[in-house]
Residue frames as qw, qx, qy, qz and C-alpha x, y, z in Angstrom:
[[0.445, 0.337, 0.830, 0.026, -61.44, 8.44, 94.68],
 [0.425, 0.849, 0.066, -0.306, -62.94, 11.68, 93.08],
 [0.320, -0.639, 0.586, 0.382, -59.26, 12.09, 91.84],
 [0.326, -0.089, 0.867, 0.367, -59.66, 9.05, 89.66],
 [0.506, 0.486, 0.701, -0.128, -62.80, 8.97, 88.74],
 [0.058, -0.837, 0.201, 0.506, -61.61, 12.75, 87.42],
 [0.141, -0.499, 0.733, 0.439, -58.76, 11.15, 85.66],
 [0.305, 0.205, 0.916, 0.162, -61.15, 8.16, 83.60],
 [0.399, 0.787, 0.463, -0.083, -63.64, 10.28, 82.77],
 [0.069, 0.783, -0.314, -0.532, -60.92, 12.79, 81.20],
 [0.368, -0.273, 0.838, 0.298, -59.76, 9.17, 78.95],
 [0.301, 0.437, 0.847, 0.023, -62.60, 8.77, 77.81],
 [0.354, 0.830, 0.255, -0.348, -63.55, 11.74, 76.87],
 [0.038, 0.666, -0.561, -0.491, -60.04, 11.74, 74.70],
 [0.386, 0.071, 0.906, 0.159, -60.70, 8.12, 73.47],
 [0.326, 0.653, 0.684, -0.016, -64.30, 9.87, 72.35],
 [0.160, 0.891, -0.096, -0.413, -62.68, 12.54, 70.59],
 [0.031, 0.458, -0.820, -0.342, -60.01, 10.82, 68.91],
 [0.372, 0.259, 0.889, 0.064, -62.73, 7.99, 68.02],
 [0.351, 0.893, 0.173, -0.221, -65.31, 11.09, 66.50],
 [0.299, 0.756, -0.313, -0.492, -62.38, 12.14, 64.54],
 [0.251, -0.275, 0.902, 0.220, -61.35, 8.71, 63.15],
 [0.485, 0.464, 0.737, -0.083, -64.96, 8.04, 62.45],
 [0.307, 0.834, -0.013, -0.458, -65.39, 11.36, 60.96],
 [0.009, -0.627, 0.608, 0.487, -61.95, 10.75, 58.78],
 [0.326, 0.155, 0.933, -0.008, -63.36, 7.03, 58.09],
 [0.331, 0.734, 0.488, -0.338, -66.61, 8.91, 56.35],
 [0.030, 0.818, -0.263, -0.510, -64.59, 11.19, 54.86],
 [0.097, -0.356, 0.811, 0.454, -62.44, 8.42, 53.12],
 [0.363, 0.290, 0.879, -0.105, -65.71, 6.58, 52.30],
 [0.320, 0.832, 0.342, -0.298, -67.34, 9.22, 50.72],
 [0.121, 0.770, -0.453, -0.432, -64.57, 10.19, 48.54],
 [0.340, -0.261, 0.898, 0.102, -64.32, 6.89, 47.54],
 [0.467, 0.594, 0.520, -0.399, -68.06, 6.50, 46.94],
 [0.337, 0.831, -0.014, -0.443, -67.79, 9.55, 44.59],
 [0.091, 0.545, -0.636, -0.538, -65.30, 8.37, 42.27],
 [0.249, 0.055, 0.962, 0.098, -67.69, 5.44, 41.81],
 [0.318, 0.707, 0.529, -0.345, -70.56, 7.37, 40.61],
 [0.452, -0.050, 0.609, 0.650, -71.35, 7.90, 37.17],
 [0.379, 0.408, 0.078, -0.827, -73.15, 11.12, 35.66],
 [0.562, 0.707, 0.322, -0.286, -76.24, 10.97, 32.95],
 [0.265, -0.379, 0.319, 0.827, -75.14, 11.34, 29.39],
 [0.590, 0.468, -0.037, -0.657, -77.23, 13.24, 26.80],
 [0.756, 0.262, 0.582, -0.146, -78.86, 11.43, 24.64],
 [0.595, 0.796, -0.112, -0.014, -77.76, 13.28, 21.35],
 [0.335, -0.743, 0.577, 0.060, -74.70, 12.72, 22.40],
 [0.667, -0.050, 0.743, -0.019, -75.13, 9.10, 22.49],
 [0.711, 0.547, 0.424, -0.124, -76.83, 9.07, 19.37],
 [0.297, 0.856, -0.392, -0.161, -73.92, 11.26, 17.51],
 [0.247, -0.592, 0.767, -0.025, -71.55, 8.74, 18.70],
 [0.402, -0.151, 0.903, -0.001, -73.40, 5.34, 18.13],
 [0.776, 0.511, 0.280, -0.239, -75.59, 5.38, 15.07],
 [0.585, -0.173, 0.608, 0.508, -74.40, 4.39, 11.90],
 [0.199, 0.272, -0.346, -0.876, -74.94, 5.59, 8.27],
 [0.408, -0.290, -0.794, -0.344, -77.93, 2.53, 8.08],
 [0.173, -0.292, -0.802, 0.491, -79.35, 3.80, 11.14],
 [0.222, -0.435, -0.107, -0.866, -82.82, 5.63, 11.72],
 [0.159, 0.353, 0.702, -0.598, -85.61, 5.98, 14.76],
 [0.347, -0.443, -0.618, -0.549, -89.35, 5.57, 13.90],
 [0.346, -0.005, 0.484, -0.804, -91.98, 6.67, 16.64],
 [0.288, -0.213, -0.875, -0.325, -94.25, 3.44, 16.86],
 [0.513, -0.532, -0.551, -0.388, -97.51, 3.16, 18.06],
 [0.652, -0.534, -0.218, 0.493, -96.26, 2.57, 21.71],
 [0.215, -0.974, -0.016, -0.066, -94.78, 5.90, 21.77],
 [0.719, -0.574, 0.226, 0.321, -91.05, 4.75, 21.40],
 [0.325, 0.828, -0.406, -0.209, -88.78, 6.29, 19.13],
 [0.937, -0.071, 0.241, 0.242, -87.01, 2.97, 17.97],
 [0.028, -0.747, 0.521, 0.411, -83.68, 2.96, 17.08],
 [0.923, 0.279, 0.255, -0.075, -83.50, 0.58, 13.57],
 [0.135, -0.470, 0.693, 0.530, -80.64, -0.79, 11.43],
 [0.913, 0.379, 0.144, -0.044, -82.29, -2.35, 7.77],
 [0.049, 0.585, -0.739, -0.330, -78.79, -3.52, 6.33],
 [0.318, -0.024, 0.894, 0.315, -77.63, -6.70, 3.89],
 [0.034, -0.101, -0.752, -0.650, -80.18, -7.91, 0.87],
 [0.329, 0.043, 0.333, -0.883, -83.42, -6.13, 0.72],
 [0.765, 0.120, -0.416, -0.477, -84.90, -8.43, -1.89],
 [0.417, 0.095, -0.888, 0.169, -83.76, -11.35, 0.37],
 [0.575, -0.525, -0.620, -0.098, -85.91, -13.25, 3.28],
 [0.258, -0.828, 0.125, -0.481, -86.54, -10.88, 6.19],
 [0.714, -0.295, -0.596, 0.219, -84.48, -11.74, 9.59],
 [0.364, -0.900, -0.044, -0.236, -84.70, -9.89, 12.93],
 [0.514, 0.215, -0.546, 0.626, -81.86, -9.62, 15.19],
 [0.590, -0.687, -0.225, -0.360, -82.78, -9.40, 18.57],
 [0.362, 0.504, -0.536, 0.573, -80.26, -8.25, 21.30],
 [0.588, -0.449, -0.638, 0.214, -79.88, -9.30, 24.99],
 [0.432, -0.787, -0.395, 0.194, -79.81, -8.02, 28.25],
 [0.344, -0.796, 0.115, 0.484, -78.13, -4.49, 28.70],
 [0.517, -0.050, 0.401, 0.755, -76.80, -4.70, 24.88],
 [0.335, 0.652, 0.043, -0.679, -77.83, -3.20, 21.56],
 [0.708, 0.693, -0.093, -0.097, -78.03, -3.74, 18.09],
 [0.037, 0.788, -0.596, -0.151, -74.20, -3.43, 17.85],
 [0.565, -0.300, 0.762, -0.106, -73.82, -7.04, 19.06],
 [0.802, 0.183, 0.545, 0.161, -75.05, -8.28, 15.59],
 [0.299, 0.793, -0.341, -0.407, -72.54, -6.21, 13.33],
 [0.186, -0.375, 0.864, 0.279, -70.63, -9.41, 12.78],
 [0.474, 0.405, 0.764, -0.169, -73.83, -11.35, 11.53],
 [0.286, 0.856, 0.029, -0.431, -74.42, -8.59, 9.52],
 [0.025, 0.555, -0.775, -0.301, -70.74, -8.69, 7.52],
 [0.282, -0.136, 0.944, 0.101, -71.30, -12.85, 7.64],
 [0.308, 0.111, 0.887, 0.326, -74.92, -12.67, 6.05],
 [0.247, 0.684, 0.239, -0.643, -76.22, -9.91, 4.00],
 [0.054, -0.224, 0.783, 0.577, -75.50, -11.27, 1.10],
 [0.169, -0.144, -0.918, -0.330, -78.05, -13.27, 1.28],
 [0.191, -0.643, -0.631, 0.391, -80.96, -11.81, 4.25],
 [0.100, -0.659, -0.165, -0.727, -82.30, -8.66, 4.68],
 [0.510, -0.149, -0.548, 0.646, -80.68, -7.80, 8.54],
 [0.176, -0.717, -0.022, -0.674, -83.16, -5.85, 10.64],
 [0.489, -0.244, -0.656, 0.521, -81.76, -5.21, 14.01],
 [0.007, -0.718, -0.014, -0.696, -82.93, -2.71, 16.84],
 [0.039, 0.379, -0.646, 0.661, -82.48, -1.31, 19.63],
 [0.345, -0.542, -0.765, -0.047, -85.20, -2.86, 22.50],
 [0.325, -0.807, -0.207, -0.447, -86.95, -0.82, 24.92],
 [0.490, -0.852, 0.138, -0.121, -84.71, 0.67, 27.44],
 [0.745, -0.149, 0.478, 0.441, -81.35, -0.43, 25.84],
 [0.534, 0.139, 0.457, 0.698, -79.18, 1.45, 23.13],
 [0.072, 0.220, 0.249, 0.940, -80.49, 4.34, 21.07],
 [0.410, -0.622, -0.581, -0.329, -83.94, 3.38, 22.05],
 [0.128, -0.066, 0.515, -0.845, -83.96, 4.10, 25.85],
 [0.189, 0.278, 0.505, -0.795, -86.20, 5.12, 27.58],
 [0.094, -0.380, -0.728, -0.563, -89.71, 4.65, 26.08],
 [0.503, -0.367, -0.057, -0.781, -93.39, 6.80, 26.74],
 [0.796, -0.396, -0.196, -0.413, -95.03, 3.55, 28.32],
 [0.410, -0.478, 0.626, -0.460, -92.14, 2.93, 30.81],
 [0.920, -0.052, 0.128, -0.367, -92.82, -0.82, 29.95],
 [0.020, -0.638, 0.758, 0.136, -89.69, -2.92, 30.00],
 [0.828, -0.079, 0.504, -0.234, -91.49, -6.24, 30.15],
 [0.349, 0.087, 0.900, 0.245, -90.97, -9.81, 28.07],
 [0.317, 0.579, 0.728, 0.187, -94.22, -9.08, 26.67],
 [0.251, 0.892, 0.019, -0.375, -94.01, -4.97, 25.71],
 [0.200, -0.436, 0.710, 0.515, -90.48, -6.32, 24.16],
 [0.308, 0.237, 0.891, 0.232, -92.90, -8.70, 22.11],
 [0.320, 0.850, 0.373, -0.190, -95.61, -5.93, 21.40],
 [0.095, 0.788, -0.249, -0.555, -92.58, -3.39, 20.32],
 [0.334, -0.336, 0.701, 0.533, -90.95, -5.96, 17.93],
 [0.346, 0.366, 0.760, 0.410, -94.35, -6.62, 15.80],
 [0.088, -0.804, -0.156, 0.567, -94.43, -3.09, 15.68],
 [0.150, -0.504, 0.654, 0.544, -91.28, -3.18, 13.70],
 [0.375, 0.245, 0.878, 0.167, -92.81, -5.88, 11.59],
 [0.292, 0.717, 0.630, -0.055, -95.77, -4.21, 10.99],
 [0.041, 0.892, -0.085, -0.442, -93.82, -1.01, 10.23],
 [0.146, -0.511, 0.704, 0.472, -92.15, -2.92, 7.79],
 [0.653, 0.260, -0.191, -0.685, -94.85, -4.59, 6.36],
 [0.359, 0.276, -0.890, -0.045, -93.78, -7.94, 7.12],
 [0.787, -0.216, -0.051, -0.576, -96.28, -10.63, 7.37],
 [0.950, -0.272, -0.041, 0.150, -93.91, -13.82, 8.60],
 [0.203, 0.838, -0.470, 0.189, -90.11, -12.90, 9.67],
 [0.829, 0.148, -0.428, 0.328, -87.17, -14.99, 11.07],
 [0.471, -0.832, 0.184, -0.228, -86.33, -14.01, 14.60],
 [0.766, 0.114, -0.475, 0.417, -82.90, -14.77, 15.56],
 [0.279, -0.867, 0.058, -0.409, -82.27, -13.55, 19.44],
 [0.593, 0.190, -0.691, 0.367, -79.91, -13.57, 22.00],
 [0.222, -0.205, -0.650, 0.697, -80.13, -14.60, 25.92],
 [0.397, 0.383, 0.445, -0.705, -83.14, -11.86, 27.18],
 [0.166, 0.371, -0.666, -0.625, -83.19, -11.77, 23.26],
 [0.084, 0.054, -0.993, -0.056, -84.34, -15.10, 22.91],
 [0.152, 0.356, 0.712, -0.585, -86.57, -14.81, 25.45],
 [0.245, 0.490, 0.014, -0.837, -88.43, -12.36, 23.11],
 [0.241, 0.369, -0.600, -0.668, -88.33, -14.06, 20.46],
 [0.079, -0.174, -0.975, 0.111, -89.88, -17.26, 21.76],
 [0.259, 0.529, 0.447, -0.673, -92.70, -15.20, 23.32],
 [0.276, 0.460, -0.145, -0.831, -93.06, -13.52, 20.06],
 [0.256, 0.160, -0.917, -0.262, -93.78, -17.29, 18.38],
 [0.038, -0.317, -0.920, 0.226, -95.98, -18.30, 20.67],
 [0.200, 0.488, 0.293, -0.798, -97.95, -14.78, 21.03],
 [0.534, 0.642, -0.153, -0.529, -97.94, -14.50, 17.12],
 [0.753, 0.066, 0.637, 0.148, -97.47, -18.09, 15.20],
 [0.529, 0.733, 0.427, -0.017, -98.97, -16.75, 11.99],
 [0.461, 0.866, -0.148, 0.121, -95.87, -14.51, 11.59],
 [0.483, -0.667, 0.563, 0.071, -93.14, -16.59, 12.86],
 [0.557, 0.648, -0.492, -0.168, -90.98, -17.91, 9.94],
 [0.892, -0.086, -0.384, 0.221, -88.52, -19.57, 11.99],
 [0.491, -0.868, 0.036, -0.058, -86.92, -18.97, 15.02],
 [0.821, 0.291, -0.393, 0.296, -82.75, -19.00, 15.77],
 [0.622, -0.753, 0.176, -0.121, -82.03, -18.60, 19.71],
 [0.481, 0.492, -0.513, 0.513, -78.25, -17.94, 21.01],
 [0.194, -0.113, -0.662, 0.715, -78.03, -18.77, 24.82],
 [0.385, -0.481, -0.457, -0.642, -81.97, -17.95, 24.87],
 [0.235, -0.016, 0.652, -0.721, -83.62, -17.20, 28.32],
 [0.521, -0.100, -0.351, -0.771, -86.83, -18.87, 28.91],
 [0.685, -0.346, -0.635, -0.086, -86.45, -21.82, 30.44],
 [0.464, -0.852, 0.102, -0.219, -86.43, -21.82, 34.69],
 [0.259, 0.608, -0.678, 0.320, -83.15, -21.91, 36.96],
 [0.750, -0.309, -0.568, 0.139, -82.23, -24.26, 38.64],
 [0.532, -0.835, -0.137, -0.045, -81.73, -22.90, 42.44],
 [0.826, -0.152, 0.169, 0.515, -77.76, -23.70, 42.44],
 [0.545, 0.391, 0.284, 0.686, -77.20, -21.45, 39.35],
 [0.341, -0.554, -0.223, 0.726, -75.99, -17.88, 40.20],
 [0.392, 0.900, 0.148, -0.121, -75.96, -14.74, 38.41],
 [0.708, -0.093, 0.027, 0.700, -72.57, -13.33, 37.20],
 [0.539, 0.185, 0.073, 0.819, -70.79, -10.48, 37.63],
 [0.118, -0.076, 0.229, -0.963, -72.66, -6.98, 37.97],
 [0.677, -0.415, -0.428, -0.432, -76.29, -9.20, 37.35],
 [0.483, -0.111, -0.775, 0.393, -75.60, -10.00, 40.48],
 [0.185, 0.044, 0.224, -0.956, -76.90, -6.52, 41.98],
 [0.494, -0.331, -0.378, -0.710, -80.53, -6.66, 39.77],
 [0.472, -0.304, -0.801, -0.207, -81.30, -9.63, 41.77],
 [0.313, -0.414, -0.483, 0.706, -81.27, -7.49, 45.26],
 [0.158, 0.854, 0.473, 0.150, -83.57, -4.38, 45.81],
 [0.435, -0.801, 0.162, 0.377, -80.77, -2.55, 47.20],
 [0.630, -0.227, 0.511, 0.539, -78.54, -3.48, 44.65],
 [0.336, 0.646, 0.615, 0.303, -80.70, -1.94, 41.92],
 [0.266, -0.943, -0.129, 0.155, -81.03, 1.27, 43.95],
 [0.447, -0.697, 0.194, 0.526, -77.73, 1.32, 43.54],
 [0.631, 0.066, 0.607, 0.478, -76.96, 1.32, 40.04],
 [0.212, 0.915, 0.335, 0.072, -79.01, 4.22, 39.58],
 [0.085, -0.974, 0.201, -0.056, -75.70, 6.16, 40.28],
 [0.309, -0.466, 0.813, 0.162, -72.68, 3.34, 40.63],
 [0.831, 0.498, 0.236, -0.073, -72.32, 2.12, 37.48],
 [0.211, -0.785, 0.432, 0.390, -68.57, 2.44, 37.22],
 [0.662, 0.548, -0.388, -0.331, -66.74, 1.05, 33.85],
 [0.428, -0.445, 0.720, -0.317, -65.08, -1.82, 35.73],
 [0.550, 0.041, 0.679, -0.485, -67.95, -3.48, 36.11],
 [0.673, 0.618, 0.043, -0.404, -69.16, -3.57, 32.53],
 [0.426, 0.643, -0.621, -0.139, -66.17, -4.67, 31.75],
 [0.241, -0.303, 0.814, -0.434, -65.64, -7.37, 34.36],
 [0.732, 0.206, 0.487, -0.430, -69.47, -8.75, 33.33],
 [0.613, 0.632, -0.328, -0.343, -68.59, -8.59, 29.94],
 [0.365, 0.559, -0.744, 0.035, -65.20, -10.79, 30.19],
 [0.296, -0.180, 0.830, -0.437, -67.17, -13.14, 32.49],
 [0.815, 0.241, 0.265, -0.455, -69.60, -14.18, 30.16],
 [0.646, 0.699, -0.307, 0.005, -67.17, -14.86, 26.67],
 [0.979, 0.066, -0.055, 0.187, -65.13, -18.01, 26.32],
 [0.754, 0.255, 0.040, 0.604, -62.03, -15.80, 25.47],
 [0.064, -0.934, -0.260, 0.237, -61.77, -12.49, 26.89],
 [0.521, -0.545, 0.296, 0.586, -58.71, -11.85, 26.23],
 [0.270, 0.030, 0.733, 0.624, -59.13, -12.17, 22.36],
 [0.022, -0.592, -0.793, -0.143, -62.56, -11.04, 22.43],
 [0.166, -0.926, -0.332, 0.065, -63.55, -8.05, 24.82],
 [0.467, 0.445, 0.108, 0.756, -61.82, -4.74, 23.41],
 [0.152, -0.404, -0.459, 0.777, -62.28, -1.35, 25.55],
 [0.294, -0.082, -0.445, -0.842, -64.29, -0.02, 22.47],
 [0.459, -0.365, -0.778, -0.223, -66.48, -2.73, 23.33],
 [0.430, -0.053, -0.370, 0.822, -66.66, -1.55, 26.93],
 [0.120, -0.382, -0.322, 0.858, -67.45, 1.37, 26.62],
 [0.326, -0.212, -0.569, -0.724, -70.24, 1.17, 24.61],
 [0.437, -0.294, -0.841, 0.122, -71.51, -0.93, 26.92],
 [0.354, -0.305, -0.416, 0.780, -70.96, 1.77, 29.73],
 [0.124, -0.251, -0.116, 0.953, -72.13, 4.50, 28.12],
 [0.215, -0.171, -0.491, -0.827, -74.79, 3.59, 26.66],
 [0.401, -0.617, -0.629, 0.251, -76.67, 2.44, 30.05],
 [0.234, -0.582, -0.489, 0.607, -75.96, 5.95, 30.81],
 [0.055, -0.420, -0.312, -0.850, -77.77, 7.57, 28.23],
 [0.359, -0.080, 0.334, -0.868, -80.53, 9.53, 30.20],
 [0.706, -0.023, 0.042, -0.707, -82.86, 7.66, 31.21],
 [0.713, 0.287, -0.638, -0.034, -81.71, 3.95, 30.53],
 [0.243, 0.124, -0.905, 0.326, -80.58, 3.22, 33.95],
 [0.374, -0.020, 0.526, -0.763, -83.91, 3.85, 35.38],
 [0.812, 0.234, -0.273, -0.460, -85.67, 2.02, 32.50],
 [0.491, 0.313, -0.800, 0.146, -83.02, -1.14, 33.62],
 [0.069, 0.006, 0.824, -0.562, -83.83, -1.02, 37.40],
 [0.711, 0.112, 0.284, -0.633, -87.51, -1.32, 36.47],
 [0.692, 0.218, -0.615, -0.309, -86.90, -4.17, 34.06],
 [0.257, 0.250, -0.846, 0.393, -84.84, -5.87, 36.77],
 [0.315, 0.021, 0.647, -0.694, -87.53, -5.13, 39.65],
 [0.770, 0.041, -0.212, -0.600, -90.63, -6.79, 36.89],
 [0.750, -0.006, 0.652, -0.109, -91.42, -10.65, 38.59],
 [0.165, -0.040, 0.937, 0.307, -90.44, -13.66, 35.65],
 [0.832, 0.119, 0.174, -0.513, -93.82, -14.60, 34.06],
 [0.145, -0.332, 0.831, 0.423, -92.72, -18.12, 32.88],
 [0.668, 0.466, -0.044, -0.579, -93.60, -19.21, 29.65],
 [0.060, 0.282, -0.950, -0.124, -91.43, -22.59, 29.38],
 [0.340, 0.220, 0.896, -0.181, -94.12, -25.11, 29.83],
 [0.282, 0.712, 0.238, -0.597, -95.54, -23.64, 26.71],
 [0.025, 0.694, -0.537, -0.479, -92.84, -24.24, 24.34],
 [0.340, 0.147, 0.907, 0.202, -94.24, -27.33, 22.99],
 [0.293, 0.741, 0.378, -0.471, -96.82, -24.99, 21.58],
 [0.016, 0.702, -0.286, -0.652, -94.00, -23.72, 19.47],
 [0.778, 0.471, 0.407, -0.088, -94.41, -24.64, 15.40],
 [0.217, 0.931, -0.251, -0.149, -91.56, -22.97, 13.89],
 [0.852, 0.220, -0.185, 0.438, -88.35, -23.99, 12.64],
 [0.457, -0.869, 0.155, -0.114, -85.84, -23.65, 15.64],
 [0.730, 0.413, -0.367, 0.402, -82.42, -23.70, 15.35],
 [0.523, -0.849, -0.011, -0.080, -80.58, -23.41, 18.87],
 [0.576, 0.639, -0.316, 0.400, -77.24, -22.20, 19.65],
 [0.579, -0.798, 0.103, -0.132, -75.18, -22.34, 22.70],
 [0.098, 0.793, -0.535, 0.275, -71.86, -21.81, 23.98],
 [0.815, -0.255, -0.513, 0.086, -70.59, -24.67, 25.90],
 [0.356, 0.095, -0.382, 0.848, -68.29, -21.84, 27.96],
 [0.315, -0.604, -0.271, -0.680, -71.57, -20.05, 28.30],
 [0.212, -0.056, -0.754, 0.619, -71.47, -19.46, 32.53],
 [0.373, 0.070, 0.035, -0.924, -74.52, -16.91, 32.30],
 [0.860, 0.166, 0.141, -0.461, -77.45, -19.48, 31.05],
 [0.482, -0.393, 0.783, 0.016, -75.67, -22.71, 31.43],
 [0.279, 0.301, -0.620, -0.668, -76.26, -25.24, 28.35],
 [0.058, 0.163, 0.975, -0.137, -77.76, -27.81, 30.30],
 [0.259, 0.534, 0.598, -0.538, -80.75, -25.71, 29.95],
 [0.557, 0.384, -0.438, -0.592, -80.52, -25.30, 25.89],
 [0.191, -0.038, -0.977, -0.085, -80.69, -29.39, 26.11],
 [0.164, 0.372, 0.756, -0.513, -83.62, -28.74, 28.17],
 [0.479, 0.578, 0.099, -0.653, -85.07, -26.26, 26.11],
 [0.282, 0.237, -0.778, -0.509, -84.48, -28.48, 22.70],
 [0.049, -0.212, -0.920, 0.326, -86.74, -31.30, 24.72],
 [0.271, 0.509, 0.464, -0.672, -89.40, -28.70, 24.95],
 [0.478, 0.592, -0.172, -0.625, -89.62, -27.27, 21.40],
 [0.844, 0.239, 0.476, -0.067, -90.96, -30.14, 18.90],
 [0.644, 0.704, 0.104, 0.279, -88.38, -30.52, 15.83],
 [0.057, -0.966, 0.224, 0.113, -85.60, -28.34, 17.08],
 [0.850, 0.232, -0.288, 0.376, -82.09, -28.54, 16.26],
 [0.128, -0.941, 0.302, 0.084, -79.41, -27.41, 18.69],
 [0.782, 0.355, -0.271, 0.434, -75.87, -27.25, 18.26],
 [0.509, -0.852, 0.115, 0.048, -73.52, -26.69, 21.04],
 [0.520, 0.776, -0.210, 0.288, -70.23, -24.80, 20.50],
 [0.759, -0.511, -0.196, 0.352, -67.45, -25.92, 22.93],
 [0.439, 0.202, 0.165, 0.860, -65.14, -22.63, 21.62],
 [0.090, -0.555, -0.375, -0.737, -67.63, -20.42, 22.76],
 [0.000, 0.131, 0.705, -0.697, -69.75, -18.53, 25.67],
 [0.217, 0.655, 0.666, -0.283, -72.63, -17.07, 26.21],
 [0.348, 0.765, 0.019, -0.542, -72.18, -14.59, 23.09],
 [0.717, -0.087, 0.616, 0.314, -71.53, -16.96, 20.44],
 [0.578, 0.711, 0.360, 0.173, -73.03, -15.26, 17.79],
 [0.130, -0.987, 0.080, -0.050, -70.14, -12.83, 18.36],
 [0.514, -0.591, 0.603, 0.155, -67.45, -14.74, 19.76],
 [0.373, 0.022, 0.883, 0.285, -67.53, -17.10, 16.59],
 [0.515, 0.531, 0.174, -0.650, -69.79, -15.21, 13.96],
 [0.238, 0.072, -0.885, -0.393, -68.35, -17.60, 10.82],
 [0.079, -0.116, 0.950, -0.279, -69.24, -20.26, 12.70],
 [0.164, 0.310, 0.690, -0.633, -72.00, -19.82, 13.93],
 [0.038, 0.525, -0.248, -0.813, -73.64, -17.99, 10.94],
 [0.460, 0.224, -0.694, -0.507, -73.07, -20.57, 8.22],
 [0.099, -0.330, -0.938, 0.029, -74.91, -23.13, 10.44],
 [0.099, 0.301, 0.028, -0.948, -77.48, -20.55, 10.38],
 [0.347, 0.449, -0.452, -0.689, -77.40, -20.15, 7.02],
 [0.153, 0.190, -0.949, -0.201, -77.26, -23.76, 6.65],
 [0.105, 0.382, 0.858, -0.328, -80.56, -24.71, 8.64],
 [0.569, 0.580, 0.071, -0.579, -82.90, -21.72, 7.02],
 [0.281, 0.491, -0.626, -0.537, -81.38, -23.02, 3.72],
 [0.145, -0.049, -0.988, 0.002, -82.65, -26.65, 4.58],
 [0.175, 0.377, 0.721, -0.554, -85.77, -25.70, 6.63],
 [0.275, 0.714, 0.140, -0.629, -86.99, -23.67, 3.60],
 [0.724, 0.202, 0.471, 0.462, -85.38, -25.42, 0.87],
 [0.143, 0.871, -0.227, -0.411, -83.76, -21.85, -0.37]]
């Protein structure tokens, strides 16, 4: 009986050796895996060699953020902002730019914690520091009523910035605008999927692989194929990892919603709304919703398009634009 018991407890102790090194090897492959998914810091001058432009400078506003600014198209012409969504930058209105500087004076920049800007002194990523930095800009430009066009978070901003400040909202021109609430049903896509988890943030502080950026990218836009370029990409990519930027992202991500939809009847501006009908990211049923709210609006919905129309279709999109300020303002 000893005999056996001998002989089972010798199995077992090989089973638990040959299981400790499988696990071990199992770790091993995990962790090597891991590592090729982690993505380093990149300097910031870097960044900035690489992605400014010969119309680009940085001002240090009030708030303590070195902004990153583009003034491009007709200076003597009516003033419009360009306001960029979640995780982009400026870049995103270069086509807008080309389609109408003839006639505008195109100031785009970078928001807080996104693009050249980054990181900012007051660490404030919010809806409403985005609204304090942009009449910064204004005010650093001396402009007492501007045109806000914005896209998705974008939007968001811009709406706030109407309601916050009337007196220097011109008119307003929202692409796939956040603002209004989700319906329970409606998911995130692609890497937003992480923000919405605390864990998932955490991670992102270090897995942030180029995949993914790509993958969100071609999951918002009607056409990827014809559309999302590996330039594009990897702008994307690398500019979240300027220093500082992903940590300025996982705090945006981790700030509660304040909504500010049930408000939007408040709004007094000419509003021109735009929306992809491919748009998967902020569905369109909720620009029909948000036209309902804002008194006078006009939207148009683009069935050739996603959630970055002003991009995916910048004619297009553009000369009705052009075509509402020209009417709303009798230019």
């Amino acid at each position: 009986m000893s005999g056996l018991s001998k002989s089972i407890k010798n199995r077992i102790g090989k089973l638990a050796a040959t299981l400790g090194i499988a696990a071990l090897a199992l770790l091993i492959v995990f962790l090597l895996s891991f590592s090729l998914f982690i993505s380093s810091d990149l300097l910031r001058s870097d960044m900035v060699e690489k992605y400014r432009s010969d119309t680009s400078f940085f001002y240090r506003l009030p708030s303590g953020a070195m902004a990153h600014i583009r003034d491009e198209g007709n200076r003597d012409g009516p003033p419009l902002f360009l306001i960029h969504g979640s995780n982009a930058s400026l870049h995103t209105w270069e086509p807008w730019v080309e389609e109408l500087g003839d006639r505008y004076r195109l100031i785009s920049f970078d928001l807080p914690g996104h693009g050249l800007t980054g990181q900012t002194a007051e660490d404030d990523y919010s809806i409403d520091a985005m609204v304090r930095f942009t009449k910064q800009i204004a005010d650093l430009f001396k402009l007492d009523r501007v045109t806000l066009a914005g896209n998705s978070m974008g939007g968001a901003v811009a709406l706030k910035f109407a309601l916050d400040y009337p007196r220097n909202t011109e008119a307003l021109v929202l692409v796939s605008p956040a603002g209004m609430p989700r319906d329970a049903e409606d998911t995130a896509v692609g890497a937003f999927r992480l923000t919405d988890k605390a864990w998932g943030r955490a991670l992102m502080r270090y897995v942030t692989p180029k995949f993914a950026a790509g993958s969100t990218l071609r999951g918002v836009v009607a056409d990827p194929d014809n559309f999302v370029t590996d330039e594009m990409v990897t702008r994307y990519w690398e500019l979240l990892r300027m220093t500082g930027s992903r940590e300025a992202t996982i705090k945006r991500f981790s700030i509660p919603r304040r909504p500010f939809a049930n408000r939007l009847d408040d709004i007094r501006a000419p509003t021109l709304i735009l929306w992809g009908q491919q748009d998967p990211l902020i569905k369109v049923k909720y620009g029909i919703r948000m036209n309902g709210a804002i008194a006078g609006s006009l939207l148009k919905i683009y069935p050739q398009a996603g959630h970055l129309a002003h991009e995916e279709i910048p004619t297009v999109t553009a000369t009705d634009t052009r075509r509402f300020l020209r009417e709303a303002f009798s230019e």
